[in-house]
SELO-885287 format. One record per residue (C-alpha): residue number from 1; z, y, x. Coordinates in steps of 0.2 Angstrom, whole numbers. Layout:
! SELO-885287
    k      z      y      x
  NUM      Z      Y      X
...
! end
This chain:
! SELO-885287
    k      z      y      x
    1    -86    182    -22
    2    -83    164    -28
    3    -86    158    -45
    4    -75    164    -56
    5    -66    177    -43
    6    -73    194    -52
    7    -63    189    -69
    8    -48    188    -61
    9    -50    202    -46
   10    -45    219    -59
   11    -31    227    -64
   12    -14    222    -75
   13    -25    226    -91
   14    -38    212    -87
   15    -25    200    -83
   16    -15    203    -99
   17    -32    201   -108
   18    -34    184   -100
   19    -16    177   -103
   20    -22    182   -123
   21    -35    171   -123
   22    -27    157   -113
   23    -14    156   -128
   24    -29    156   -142
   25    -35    141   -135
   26    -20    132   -130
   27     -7    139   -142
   28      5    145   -129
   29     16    160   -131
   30     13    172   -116
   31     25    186   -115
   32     18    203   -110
   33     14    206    -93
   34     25    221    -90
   35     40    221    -83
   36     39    200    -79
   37     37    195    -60
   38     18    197    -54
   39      8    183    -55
   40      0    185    -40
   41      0    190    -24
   42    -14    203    -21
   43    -24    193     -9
   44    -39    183     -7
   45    -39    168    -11
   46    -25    174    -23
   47     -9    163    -25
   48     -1    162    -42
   49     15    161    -49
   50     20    151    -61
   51     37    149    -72
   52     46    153    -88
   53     52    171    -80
   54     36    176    -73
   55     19    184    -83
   56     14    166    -81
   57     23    156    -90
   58     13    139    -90
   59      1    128    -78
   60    -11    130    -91
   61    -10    150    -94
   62    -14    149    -73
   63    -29    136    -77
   64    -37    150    -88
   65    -35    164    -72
   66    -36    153    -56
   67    -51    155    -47
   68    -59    143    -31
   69    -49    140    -17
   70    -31    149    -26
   71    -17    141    -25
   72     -4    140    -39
   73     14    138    -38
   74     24    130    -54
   75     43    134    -52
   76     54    118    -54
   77     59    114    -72
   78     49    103    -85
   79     36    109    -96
   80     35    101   -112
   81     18    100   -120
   82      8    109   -109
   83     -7    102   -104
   84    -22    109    -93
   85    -39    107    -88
   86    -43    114    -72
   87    -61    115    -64
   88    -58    127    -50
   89    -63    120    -32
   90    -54    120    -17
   91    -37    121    -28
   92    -18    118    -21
   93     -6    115    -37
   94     11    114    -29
   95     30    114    -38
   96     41    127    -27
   97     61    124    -27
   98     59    105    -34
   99     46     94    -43
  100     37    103    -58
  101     37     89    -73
  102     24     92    -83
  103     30     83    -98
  104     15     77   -110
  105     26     78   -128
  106     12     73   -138
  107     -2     85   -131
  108    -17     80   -120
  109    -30     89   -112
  110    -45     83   -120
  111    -39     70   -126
  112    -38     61   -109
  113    -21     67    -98
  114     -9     79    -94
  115    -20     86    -83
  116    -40     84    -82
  117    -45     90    -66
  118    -63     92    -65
  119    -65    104    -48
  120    -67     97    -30
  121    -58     94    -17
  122    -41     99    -26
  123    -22     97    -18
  124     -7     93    -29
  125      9     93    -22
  126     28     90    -28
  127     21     88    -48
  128     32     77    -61
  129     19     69    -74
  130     26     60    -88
  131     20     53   -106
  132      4     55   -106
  133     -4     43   -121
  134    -19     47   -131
  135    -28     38   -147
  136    -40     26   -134
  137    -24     21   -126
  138    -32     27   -109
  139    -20     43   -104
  140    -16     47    -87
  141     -7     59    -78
  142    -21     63    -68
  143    -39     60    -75
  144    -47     66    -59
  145    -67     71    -63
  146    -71     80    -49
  147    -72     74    -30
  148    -56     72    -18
  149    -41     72    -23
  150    -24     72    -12
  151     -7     70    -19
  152      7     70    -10
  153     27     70    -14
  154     21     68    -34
  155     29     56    -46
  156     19     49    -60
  157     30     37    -75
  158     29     33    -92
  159     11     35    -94
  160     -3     24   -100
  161     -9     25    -84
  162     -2     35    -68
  163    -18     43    -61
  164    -37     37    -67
  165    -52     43    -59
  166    -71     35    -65
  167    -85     32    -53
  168    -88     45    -43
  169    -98     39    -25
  170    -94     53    -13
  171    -74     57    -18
  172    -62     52     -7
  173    -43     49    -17
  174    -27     50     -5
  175    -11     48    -11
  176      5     50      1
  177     24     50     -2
  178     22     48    -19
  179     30     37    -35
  180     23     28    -48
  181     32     19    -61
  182     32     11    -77
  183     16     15    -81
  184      5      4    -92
  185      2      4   -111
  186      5    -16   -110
  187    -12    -19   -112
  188    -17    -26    -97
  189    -30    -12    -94
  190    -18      0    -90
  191    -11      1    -74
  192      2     12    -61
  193    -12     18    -50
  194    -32     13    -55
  195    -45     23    -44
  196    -63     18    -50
  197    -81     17    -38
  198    -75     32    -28
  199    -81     31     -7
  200    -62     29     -2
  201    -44     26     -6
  202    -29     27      6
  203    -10     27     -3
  204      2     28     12
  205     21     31     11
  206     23     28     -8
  207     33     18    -20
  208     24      9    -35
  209     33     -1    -44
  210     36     -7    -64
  211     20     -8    -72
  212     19    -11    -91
  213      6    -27    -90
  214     -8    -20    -79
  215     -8    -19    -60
  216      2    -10    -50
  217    -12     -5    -38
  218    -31     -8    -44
  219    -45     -1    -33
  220    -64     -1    -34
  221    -68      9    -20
  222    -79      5     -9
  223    -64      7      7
  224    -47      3      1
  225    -33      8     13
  226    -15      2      8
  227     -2      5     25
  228     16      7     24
  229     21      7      5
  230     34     -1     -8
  231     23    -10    -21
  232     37    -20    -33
  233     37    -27    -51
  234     56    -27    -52
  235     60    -34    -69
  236     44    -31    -78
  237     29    -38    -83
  238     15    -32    -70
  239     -1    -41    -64
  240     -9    -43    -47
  241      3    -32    -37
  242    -14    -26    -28
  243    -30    -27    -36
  244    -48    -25    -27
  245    -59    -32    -41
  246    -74    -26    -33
  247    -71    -31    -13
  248    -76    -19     -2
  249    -70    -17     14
  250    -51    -16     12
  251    -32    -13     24
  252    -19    -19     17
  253     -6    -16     31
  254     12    -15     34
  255     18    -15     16
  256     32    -24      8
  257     26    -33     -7
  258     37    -39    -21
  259     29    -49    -35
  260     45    -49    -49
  261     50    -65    -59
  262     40    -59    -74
  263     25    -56    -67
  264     10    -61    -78
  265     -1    -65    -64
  266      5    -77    -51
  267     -5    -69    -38
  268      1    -54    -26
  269    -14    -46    -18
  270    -31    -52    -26
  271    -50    -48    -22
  272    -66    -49    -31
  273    -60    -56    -44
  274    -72    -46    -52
  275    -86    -49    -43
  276    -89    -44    -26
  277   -101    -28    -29
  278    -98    -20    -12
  279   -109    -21      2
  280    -92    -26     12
  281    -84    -42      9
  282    -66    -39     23
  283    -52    -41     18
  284    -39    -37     31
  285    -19    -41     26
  286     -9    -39     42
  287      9    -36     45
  288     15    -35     26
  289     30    -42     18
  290     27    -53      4
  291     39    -58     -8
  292     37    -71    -23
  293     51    -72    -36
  294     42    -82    -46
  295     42   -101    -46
  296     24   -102    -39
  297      9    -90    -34
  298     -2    -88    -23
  299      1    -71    -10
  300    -18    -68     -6
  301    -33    -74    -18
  302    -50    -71    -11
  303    -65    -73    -22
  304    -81    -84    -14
  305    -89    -76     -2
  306    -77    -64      5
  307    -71    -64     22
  308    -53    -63     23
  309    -42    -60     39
  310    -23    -63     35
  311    -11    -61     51
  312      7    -59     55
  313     14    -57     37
  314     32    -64     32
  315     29    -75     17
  316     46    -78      9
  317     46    -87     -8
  318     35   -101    -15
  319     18   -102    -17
  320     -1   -104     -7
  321     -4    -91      7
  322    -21    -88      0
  323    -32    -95    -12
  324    -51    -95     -8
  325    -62    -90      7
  326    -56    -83     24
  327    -62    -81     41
  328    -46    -80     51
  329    -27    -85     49
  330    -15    -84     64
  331      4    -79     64
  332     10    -81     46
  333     26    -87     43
  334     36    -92     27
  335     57    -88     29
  336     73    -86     21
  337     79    -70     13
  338     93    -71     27
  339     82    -62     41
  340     81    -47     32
  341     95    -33     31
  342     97    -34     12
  343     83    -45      4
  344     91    -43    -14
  345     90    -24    -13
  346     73    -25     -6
  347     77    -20     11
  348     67    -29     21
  349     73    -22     38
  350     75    -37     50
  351     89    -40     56
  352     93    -44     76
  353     93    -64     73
  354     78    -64     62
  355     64    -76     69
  356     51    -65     65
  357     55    -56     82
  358     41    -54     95
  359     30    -66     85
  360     16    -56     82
  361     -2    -57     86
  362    -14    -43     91
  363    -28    -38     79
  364    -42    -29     83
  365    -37    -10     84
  366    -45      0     68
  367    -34    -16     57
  368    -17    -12     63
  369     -2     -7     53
  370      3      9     62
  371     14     14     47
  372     30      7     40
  373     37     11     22
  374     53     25     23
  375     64     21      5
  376     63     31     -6
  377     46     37     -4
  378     41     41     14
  379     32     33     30
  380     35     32     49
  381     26     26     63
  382     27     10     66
  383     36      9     83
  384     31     -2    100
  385     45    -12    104
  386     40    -27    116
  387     27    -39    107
  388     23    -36     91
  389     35    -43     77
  390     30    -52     59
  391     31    -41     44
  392     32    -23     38
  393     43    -18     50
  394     47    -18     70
  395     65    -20     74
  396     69     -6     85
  397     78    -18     99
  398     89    -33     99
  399    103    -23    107
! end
């Protein structure tokens, strides 16, 4: 048996006895067990059932039970001042019928997050996390303790930070089709998404957008992978919209970029600024949309010493394409709003009579943007249409 399988293997009467202590320590009312909905299928791994009609009736009670490899299903609905730590391995936490918001109202697990998740290799899917603050003023979401992380079809808003991970050399964070926004406790140390030393991070098909102050992206991993996402500071007051303090080697492909009027930070994708700790120093910006709507900036700041390659990226607004080192530049091109389908609305579709058409360069293979961003929060790839055209998307044909 796994670790903690024999304490949730028996009968009604030991899960009852488990559901008692889950609401001593966490001071949630569990109904009795009988005659509410089983909650769980009587299989191995087992898969829970969470929701206010069933013996279940929080993502915590199921963290008290849950053993390796389970996974747990939270009905739709939101659930106000529940908070969890979960240290199972090989865990799938997923809202069934609609996202389940997890709604911090005041409560943190450990005084770190909504959730603490301290087991490996965990998969959340279709989770709402909101509110999280706590007295340091670092509360997430998410504090991810463990190693690997996926997420995919989650929304994380109004929190001090989104999801924050420490150092942690062999995790691997991936985030798809996912939302974060308007977290950030104003600080300027808080941030939408901010994923420590971990091996490897790659956020695909997401929108991140709004932050309070900090970044709306910041990475230390040691590989960054950034393809086919929505990263915009709308009206507020965000930072660098993509932050690599550390270097490494890092994609940023295939994204549309918006850095908002308000910015604090005139400077859309920055790296090293830090320092450049990482054995890699490449930087690879190909094919992204990058929008300035402030009266100056600079789109790509590269520390000394990194090696920067930017190609066939639409610049549109004022402002340097890049501040500092590089090793390669070819087919970047500053235009108008007027190519795109609806620049205003941050659509930025090309349209038929855009010069950014078959204007492309090829870059090596591995640094290609293969994705292209789907609004609201979804990715597609990137379709071959004749030669390649600048920006985050291909147009699909001139006819």
């Amino acid at each position: 048996m796994t670790r903690r399988r024999a304490a949730t293997r028996t009968s009604t009467t030991a899960l009852a006895a488990a559901l008692v202590a889950a609401a001593l320590t966490t001071g949630t009312v569990v109904p009795a067990v009988t005659p509410a909905p089983a909650a769980y299928a009587d299989s191995d791994p087992r898969t829970w059932r969470v929701g206010p009609d069933r013996a279940l009736t929080t993502p915590s009670a199921a963290a008290a039970v849950a053993g390796d490899g389970d996974t747990v299903l939270i009905d739709a609905g939101t659930y106000t001042g529940d908070v969890a730590v979960w240290t199972q391995d090989d865990l799938t936490l997923r809202g069934v019928g609609g996202r389940a918001h997890l709604r911090a109202g005041g409560q943190s697990a450990q005084g770190k997050a909504i959730w603490v998740i301290a087991g490996d290799r965990t998969r959340v899917d279709r989770v709402e996390l909101s509110g999280a603050t706590v007295p340091d003023g670092n509360g997430a979401g998410i504090r991810q303790e463990g190693d690997d992380l996926t997420v995919t079809r989650s929304w994380f808003h109004d929190n001090e930070n989104g999801i924050l991970t420490g150092a942690a050399p062999g995790s691997d964070v991936v985030v798809r089709t996912s939302r974060f926004f308007r977290n950030g406790r104003g600080d300027g140390y808080t941030h939408n998404l901010y994923v420590g030393a971990v091996r490897s991070l790659t956020v695909t098909g997401s929108l991140l957008w709004g932050a309070d102050v900090g970044h709306e992206l910041k990475s230390r991993a040691v590989r960054t992978t950034v393809v086919g996402n929505r990263i915009s500071d709308r009206g507020a007051t965000a930072s660098y919209s993509i932050d690599l303090p550390n270097g490494g080697r890092a994609l940023v492909a295939g994204n549309v970029v918006v850095q908002g009027p308000r910015s604090e930070n005139p400077t859309l994708v920055s790296y090293g600024a830090e320092g450049l700790t990482h054995a890699s120093r490449q930087l690879w910006v190909v094919n992204n949309t990058l929008v300035n709507r402030r009266s100056s900036g600079t789109f790509v700041a590269v520390a000394d010493g990194g090696r920067a390659h930017l190609h066939d990226n639409l610049l549109v607004g004022p402002g340097d394409l890049v501040g500092g080192d590089t090793s390669s530049v070819s087919a970047n091109r500053r235009v108008g709003p007027g190519g795109f389908r609806d620049a205003a609305a941050e659509d930025f579709r090309l349209r038929a009579s855009s010069p950014a058409i078959d204007r492309g360069v090829r870059v090596p293979k591995r640094w290609r943007a293969r994705w292209q961003y789907v609004h609201p929060a979804g990715v597609a790839r990137r379709p071959v249409v004749g030669r390649l055209d600048l920006g985050a998307y291909e147009h699909p044909g001139r006819g």
